[in-house]
Residue frames as qw, qx, qy, qz and C-alpha x, y, z in Angstrom:
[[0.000, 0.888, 0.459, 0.000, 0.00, 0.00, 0.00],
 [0.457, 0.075, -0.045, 0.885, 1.56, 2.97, -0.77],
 [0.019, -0.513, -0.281, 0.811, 0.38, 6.71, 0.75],
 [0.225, 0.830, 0.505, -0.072, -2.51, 8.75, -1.26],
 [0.362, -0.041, 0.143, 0.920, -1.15, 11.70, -3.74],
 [0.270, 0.497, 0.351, -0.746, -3.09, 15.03, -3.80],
 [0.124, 0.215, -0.616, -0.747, -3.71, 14.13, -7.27],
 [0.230, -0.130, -0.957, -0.115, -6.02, 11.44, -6.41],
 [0.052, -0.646, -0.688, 0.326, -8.44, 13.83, -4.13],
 [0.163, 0.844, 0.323, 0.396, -9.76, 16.84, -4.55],
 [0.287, 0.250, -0.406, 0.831, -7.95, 19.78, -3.31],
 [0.368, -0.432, 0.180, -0.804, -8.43, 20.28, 0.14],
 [0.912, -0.178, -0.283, -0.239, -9.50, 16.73, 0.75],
 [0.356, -0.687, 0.628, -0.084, -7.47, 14.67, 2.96],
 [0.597, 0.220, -0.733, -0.241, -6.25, 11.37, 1.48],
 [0.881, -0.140, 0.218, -0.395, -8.25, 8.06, 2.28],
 [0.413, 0.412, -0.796, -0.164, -6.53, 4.58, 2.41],
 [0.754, -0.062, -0.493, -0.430, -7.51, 1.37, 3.06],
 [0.250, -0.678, 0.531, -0.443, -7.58, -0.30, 6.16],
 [0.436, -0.337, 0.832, 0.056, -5.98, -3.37, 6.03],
 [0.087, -0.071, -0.980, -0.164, -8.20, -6.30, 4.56],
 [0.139, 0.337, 0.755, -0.545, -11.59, -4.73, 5.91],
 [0.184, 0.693, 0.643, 0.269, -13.14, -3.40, 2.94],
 [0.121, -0.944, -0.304, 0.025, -13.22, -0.02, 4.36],
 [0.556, 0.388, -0.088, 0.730, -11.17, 3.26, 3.85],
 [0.321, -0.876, -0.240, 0.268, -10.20, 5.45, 6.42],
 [0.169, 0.947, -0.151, 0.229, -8.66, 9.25, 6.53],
 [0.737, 0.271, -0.467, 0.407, -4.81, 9.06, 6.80],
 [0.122, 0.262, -0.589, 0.755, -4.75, 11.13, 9.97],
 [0.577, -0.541, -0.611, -0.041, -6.59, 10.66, 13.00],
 [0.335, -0.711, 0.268, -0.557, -7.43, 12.51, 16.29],
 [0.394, 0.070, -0.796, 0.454, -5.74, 10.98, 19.50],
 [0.595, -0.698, -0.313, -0.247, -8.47, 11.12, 22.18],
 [0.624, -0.429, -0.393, 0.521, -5.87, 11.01, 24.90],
 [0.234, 0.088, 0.118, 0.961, -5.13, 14.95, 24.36],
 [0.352, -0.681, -0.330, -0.551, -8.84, 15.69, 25.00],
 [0.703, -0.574, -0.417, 0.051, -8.53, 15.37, 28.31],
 [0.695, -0.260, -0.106, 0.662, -5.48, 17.67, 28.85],
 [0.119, -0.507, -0.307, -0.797, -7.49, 20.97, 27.10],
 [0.132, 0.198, 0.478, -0.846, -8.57, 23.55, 29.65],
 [0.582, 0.286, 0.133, -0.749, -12.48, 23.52, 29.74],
 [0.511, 0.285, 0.810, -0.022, -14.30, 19.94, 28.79],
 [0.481, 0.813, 0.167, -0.283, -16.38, 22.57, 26.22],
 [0.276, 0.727, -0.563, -0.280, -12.68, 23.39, 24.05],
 [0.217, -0.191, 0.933, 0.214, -11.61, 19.96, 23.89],
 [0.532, 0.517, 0.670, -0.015, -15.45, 18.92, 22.19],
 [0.333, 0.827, -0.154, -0.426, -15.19, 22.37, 20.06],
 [0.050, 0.648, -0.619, -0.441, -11.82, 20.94, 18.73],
 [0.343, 0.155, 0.897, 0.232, -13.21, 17.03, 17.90],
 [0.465, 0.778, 0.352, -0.233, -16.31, 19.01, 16.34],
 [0.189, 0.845, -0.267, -0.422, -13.59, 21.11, 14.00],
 [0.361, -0.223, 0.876, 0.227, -11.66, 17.76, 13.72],
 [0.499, 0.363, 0.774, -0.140, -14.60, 16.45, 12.20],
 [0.340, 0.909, 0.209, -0.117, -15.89, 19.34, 9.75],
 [0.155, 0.840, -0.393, -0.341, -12.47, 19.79, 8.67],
 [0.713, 0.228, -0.661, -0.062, -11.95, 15.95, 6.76],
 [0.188, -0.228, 0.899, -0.322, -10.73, 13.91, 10.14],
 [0.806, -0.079, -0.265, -0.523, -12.98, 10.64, 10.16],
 [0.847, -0.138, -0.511, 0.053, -11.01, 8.63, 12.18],
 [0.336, -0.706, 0.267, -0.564, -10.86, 9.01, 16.08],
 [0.642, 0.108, -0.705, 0.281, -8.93, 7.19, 18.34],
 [0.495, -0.639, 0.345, -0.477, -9.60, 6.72, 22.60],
 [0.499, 0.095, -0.854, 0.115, -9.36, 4.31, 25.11],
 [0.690, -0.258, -0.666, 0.115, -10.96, 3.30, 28.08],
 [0.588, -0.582, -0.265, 0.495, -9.08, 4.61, 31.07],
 [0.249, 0.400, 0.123, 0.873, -7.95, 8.03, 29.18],
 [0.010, 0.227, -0.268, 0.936, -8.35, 10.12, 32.19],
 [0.175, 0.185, 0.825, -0.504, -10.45, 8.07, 34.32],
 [0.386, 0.467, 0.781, 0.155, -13.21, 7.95, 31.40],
 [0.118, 0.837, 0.052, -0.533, -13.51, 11.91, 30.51],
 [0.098, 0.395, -0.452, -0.794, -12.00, 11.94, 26.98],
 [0.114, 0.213, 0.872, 0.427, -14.50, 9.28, 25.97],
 [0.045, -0.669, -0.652, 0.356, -16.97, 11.14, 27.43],
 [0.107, -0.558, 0.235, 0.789, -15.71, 14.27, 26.00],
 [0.034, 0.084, -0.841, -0.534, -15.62, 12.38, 22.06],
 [0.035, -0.329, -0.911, -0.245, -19.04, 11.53, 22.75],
 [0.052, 0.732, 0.324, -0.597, -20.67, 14.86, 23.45],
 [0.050, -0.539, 0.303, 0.784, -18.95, 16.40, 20.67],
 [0.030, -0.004, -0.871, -0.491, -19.92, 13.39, 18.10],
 [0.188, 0.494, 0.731, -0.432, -23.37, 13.50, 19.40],
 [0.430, 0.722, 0.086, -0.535, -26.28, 15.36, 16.86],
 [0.774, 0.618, -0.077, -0.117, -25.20, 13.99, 13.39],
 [0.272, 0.730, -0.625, 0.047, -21.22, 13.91, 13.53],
 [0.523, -0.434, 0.725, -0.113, -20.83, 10.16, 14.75],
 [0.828, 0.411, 0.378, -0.049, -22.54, 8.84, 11.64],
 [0.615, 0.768, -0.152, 0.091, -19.21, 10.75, 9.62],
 [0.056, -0.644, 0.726, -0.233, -16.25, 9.26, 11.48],
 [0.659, 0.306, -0.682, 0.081, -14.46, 5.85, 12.50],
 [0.508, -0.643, 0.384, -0.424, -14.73, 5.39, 16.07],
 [0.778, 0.195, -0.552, 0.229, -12.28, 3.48, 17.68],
 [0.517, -0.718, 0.304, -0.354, -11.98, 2.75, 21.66],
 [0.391, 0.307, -0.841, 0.212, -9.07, 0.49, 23.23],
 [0.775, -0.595, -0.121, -0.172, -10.15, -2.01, 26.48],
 [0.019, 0.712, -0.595, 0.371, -7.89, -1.63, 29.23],
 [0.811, 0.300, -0.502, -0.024, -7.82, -4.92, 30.20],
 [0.149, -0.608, 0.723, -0.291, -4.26, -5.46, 31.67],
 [0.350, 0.261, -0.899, -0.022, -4.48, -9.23, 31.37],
 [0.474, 0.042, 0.702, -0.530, -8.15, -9.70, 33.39],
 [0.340, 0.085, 0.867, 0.354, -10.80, -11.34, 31.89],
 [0.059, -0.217, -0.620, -0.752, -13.36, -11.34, 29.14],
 [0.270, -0.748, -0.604, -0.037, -16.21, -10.52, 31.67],
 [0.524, -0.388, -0.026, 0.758, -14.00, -7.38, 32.45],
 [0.152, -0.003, 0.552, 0.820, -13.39, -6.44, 28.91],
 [0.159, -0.538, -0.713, -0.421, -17.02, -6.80, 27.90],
 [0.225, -0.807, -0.485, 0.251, -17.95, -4.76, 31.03],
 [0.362, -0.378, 0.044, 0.851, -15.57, -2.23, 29.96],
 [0.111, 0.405, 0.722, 0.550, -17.11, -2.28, 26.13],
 [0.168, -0.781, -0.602, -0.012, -20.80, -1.34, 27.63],
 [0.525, -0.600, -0.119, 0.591, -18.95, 1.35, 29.48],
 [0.123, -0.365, 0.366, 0.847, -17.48, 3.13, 26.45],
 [0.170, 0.424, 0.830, 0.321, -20.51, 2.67, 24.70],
 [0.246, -0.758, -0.599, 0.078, -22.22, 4.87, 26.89],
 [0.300, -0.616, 0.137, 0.716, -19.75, 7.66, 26.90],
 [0.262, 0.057, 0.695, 0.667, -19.20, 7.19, 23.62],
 [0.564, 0.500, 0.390, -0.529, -23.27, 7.47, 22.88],
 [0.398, 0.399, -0.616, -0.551, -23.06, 4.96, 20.43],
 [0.952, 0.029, 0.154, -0.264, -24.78, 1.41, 19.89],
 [0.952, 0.257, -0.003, 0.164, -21.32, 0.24, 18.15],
 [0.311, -0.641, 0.508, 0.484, -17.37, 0.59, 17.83],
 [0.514, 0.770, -0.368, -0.085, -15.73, 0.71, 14.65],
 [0.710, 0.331, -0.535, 0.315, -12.85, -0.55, 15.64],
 [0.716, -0.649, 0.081, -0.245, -12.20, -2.13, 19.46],
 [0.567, 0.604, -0.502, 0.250, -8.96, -2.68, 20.43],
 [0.682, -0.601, -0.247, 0.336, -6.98, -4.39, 23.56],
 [0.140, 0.950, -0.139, 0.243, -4.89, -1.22, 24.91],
 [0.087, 0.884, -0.421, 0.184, -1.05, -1.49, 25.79],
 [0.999, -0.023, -0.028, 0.021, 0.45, -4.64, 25.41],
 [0.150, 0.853, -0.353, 0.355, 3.54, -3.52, 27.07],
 [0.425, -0.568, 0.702, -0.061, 4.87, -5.88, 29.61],
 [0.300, 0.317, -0.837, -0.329, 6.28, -9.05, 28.44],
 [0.132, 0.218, 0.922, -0.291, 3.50, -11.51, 30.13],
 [0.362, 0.343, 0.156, -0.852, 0.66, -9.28, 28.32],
 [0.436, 0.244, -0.717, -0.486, 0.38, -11.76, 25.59],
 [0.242, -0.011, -0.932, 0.270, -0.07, -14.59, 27.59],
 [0.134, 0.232, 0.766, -0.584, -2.63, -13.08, 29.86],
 [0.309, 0.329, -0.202, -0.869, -4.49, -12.33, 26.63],
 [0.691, 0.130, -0.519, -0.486, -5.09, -15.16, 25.24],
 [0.153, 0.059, 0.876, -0.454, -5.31, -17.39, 28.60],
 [0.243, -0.491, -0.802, -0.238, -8.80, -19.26, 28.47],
 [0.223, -0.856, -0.444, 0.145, -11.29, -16.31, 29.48],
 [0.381, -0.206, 0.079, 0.898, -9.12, -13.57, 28.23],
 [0.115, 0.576, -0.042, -0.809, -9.29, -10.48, 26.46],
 [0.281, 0.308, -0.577, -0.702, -9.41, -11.81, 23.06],
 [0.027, -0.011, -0.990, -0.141, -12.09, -13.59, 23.83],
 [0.149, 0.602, 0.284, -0.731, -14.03, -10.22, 24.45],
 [0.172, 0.455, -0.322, -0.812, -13.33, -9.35, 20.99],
 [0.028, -0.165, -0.902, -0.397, -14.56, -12.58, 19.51],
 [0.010, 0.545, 0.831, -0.111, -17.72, -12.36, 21.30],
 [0.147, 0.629, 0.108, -0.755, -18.16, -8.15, 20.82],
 [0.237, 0.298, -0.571, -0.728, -17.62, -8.63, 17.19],
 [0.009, -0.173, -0.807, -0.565, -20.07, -11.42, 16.77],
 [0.115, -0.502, -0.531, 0.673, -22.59, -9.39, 18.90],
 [0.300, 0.696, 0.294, 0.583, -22.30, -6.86, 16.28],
 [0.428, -0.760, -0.225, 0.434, -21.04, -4.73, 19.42],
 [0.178, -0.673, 0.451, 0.559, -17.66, -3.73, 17.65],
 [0.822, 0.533, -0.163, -0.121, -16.90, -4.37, 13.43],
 [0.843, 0.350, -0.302, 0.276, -13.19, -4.95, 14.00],
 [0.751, -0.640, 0.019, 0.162, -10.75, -5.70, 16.41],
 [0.493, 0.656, -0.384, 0.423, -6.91, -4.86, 16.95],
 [0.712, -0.577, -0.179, 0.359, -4.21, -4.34, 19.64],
 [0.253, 0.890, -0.226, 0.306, -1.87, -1.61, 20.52],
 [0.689, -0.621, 0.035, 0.372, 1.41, -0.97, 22.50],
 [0.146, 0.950, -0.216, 0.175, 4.73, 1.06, 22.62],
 [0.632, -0.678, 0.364, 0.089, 7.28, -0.96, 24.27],
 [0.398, -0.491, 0.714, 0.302, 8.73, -3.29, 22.45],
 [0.592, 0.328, -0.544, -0.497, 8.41, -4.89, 18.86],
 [0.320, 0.178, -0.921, -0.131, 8.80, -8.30, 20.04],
 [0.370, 0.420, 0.557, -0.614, 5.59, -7.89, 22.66],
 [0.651, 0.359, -0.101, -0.661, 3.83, -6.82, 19.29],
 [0.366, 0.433, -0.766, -0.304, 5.70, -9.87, 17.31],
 [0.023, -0.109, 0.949, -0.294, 4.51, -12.33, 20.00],
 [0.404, 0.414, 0.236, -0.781, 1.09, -10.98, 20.00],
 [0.308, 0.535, -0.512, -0.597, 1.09, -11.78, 16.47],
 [0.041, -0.323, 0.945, 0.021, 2.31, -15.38, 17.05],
 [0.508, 0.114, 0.597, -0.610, -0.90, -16.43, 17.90],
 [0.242, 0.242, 0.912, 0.227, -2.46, -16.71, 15.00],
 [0.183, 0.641, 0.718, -0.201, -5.39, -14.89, 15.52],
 [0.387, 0.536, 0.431, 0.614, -7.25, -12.71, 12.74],
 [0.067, -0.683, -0.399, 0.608, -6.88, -9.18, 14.21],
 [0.278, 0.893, 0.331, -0.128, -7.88, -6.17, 12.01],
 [0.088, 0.921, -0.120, 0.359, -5.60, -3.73, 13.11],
 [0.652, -0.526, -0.250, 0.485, -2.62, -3.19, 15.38],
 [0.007, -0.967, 0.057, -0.248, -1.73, 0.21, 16.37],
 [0.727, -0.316, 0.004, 0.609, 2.18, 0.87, 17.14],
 [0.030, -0.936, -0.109, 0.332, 4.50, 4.10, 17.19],
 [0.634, 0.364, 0.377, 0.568, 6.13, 4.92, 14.17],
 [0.031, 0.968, 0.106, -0.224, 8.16, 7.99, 13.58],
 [0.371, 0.813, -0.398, 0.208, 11.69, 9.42, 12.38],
 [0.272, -0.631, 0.643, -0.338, 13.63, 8.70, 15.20],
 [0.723, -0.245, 0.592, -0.259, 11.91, 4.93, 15.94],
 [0.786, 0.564, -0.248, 0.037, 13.07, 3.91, 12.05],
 [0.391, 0.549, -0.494, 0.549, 17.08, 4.08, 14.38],
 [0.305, -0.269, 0.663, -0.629, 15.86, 2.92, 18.16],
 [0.184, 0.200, 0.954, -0.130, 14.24, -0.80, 18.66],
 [0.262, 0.236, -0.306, -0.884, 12.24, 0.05, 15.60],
 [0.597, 0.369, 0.672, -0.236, 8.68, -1.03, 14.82],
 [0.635, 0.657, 0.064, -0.401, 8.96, 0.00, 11.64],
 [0.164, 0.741, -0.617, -0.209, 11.41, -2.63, 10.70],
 [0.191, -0.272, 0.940, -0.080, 10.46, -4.83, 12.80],
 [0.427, 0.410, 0.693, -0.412, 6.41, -5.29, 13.08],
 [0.541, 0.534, -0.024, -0.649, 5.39, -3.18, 9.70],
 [0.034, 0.397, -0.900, -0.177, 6.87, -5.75, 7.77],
 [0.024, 0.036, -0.974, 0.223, 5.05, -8.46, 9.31],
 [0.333, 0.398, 0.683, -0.515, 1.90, -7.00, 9.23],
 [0.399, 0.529, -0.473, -0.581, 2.21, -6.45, 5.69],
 [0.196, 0.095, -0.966, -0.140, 2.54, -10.27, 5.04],
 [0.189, 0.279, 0.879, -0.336, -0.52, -10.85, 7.34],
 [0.052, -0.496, -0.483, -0.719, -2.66, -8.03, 5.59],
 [0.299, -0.698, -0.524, 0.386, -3.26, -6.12, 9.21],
 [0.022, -0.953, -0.107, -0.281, -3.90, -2.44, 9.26],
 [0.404, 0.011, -0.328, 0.854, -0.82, -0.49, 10.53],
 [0.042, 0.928, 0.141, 0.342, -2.43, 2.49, 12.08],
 [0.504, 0.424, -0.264, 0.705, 0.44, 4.59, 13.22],
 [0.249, -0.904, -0.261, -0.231, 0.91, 6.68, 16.64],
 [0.591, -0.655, 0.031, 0.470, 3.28, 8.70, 18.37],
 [0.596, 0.680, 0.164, 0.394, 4.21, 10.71, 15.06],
 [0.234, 0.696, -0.313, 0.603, 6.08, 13.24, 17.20],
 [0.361, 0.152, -0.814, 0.428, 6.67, 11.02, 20.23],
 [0.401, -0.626, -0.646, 0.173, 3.67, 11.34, 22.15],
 [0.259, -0.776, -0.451, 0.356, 4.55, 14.82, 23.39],
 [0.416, 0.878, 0.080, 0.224, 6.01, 16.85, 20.71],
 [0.400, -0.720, 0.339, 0.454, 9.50, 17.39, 22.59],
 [0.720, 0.115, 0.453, 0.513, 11.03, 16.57, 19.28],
 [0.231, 0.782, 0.528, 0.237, 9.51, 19.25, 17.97],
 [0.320, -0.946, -0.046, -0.021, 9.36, 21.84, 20.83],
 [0.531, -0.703, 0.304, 0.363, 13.10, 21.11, 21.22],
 [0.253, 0.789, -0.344, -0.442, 14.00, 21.78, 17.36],
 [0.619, -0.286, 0.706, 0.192, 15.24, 18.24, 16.59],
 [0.237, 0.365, 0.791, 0.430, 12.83, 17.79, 13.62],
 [0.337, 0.002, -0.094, -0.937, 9.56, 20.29, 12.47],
 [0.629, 0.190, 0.435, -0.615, 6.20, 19.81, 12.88],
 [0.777, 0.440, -0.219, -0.393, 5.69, 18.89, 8.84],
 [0.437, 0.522, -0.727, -0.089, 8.81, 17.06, 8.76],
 [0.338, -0.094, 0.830, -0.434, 7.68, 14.74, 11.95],
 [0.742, 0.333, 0.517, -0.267, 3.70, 13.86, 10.47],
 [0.507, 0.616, -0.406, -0.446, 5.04, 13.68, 6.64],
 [0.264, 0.483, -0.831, 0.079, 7.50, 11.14, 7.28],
 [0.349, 0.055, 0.860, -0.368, 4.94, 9.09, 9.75],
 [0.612, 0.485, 0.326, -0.532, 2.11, 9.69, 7.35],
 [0.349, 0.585, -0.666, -0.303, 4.94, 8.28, 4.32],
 [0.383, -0.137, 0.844, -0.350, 4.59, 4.79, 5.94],
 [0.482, -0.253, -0.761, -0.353, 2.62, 1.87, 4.93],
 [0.011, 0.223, 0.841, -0.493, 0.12, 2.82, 7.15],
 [0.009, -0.571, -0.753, -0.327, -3.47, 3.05, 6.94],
 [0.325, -0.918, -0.201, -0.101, -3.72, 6.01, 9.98],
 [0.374, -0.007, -0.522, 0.767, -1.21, 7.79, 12.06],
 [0.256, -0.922, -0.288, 0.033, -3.24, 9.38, 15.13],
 [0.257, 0.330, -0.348, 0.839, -1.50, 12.57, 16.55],
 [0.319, -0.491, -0.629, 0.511, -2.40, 13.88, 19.77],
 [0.128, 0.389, 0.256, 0.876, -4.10, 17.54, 19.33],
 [0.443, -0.255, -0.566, 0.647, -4.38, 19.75, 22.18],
 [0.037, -0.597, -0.027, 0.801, -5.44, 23.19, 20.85],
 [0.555, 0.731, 0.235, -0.321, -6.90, 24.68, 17.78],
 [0.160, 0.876, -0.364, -0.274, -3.86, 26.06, 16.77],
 [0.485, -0.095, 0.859, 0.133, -2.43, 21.77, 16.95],
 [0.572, 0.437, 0.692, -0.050, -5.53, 20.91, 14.91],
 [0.247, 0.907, -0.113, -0.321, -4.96, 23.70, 12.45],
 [0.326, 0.735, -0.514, -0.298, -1.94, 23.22, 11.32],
 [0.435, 0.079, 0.880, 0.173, -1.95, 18.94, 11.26],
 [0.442, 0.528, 0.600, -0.407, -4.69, 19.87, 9.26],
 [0.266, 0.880, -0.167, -0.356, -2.70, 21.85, 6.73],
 [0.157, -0.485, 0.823, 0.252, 0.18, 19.60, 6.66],
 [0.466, 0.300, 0.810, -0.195, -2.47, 16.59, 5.90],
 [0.603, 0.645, 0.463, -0.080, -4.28, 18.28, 3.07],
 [0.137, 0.808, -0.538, -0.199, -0.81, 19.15, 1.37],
 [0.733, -0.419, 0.534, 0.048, 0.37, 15.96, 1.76],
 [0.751, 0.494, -0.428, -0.096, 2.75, 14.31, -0.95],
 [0.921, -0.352, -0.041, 0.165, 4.96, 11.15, 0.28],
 [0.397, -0.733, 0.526, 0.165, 8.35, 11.80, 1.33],
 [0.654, 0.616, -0.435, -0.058, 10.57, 10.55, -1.90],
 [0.938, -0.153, -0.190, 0.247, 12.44, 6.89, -0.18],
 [0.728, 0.112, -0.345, 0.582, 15.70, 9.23, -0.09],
 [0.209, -0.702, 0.073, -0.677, 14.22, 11.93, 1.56],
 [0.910, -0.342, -0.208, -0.112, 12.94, 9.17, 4.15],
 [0.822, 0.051, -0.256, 0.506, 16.48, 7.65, 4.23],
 [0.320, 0.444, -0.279, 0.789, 17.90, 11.23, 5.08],
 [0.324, -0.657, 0.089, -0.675, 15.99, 12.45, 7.38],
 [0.844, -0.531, 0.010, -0.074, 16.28, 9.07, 9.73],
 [0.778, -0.049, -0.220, 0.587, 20.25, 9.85, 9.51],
 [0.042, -0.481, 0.266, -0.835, 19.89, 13.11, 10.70],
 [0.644, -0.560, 0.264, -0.449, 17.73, 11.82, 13.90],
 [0.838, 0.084, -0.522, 0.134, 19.89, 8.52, 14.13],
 [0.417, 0.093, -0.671, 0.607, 22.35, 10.05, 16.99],
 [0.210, -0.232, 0.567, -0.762, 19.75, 11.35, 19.11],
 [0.824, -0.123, -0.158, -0.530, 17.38, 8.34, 18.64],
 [0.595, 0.328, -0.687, 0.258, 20.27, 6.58, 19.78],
 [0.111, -0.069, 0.734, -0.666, 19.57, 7.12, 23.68],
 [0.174, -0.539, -0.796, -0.214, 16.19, 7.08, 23.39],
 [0.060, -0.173, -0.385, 0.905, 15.66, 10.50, 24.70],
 [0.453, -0.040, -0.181, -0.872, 12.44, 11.24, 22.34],
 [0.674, -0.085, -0.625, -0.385, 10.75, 7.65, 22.91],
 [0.280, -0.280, 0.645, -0.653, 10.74, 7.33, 26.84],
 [0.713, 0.010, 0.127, -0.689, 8.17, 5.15, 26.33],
 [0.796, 0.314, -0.511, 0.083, 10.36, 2.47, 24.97],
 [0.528, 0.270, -0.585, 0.553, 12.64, 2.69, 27.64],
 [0.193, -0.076, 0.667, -0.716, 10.59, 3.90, 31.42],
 [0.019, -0.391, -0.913, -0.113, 7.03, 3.16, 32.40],
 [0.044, 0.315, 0.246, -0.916, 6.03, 6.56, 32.24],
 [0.436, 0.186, -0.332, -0.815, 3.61, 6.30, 29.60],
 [0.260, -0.218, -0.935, -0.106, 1.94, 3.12, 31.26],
 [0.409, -0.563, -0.250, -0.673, -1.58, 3.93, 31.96],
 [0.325, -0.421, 0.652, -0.540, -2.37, 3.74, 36.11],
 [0.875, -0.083, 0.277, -0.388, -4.70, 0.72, 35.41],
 [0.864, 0.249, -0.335, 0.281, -1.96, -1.70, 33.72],
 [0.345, 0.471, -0.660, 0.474, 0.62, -0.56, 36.29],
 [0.707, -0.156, 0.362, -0.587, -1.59, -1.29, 39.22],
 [0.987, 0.105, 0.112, -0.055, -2.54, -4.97, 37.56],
 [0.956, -0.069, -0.274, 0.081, 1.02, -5.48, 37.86],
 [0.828, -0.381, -0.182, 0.370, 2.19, -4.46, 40.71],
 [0.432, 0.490, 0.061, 0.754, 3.74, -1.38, 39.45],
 [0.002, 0.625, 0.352, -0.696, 3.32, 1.84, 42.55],
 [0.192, 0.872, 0.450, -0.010, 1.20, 4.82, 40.62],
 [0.496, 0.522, -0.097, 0.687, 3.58, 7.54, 38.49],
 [0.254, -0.856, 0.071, -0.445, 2.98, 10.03, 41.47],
 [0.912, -0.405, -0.027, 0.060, 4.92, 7.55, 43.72],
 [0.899, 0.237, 0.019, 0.368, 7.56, 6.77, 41.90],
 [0.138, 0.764, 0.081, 0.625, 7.98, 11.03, 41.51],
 [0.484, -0.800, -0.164, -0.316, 7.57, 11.44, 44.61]]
């Protein structure tokens, strides 16, 4: 699959690509839901999924435990009156390796925030420790939520996500089983640091899963903010991928604005452009200073570090 050229939409359009094997095309960028929740005033963070919407976005990404249930809640105020019938909606269960009477209670849960009757796409959320596989697919797991949500007609298609390691995703994989989608973080920098996009994109190419990209400027834009790379040059080069989405996180108008600009400009990054731009971030992707998430457990949600055993980030700080 190769990225969407502006030739192929109308100007102004954002470019649609196919997601995976499902029949169905979604908009290459996507709204991160976890950023709603970090907008001053519940009202600006629905304004900005409403603009998201009315300005080409169609695919929206949450999860569960995103701020103790307030960005789904958020996503589902905003989508509410006509705008849920013109978007992708995609929530993640948070799991952590309990079971499928859990999951399924979680489901109902984001339904109801959500104020929808269905998911688009249901994912398990942050398969990040190395036992996470395992407690997935243990008799009465998680993925045994998704079988039964999907033939419910709860959810249309299933996936998994995480940030730690490729070989957590690679194991994940092993299984067998037919997931949709898996969602992993793909940028400049992680092309030159235990690299999913060497290891996993690959692999899910051969299976025919959906990549959908996230962490296009590392989850918190320090790349950015600290001059390493630009804004364009950070979502170009994630949105150049074989991938069907990249979410970004989008905090402010002035975020959603310009993704919005870069996005309906878009042409792919030429292979040697690619090639250059991940040897200019090779030596500082080399510590892992932009991808912390690879390397602490700061970016594990409180309900997976809790279910194992992990103290709560304020602790740790503390």
């Amino acid at each position: 699959m190769t990225a969407d050229k502006p030739a192929h939409r109308r100007a102004g359009d954002l470019p649609r690509r196919p997601l995976g094997r499902t029949g169905v095309a979604v908009t290459a960028l996507g709204l991160g839901g976890y950023h709603l929740g970090l907008v001053k005033g519940a009202r600006q963070a629905e304004r900005i999924v409403q603009e998201a919407v009315d300005g080409g976005i169609g695919f929206f990404d949450n999860a569960w435990e995103y701020h103790d249930g307030e960005s789904e809640q958020i996503m589902g105020r905003a989508l509410a009156g006509g705008r849920r019938t013109r978007v992708f909606l995609m929530t993640k269960v948070c799991t952590h390796g309990r079971d499928r009477v859990t999951a399924m209670r979680q489901l109902e849960q984001s339904l109801r925030r959500l104020r929808t009757d269905h998911l688009d796409l249901w994912q398990i959320h942050e398969v990040v420790y190395e036992n996470d596989p395992e407690r997935h697919f243990a008799p009465g797991g998680a993925v045994e939520a998704l079988d039964q949500a999907k033939r419910e007609g709860k959810v249309r298609f299933v996936g998994f996500t995480g940030h730690k390691d490729p070989s957590i995703h690679l194991k994940m994989l092993s299984y067998g089983f037919p997931f949709d989608t898996c969602q992993l973080p793909l940028n400049c920098f992680d092309a030159s640091f235990r690299s999913f996009e060497t290891r996993v994109l690959p692999e899910l190419a051969r299976r025919g899963i959906a990549a959908i990209g996230m962490k296009p400027m590392s989850g918190e834009g320090k790349q950015v903010s600290r001059r390493a790379v630009t804004a364009e040059e950070a979502l170009r080069y994630a949105m150049s991928l074989p991938v069907a989405v990249t979410i970004t996180g989008i905090d402010s108008m002035k975020v959603l604005r310009q993704d919005l600009k870069i996005a309906r400009s878009f042409a792919p990054m030429k292979p040697e452009e690619m090639a250059a731009l991940r040897k200019r971030c090779a030596e500082l992707a080399g510590d892992g200073r932009f991808e912390p998430y690879k390397t602490t457990a700061q970016h594990e949600g409180p309900v997976g570090r809790k279910q194992h055993g992990y103290p709560p980030p304020e602790e740790v700080s503390a």
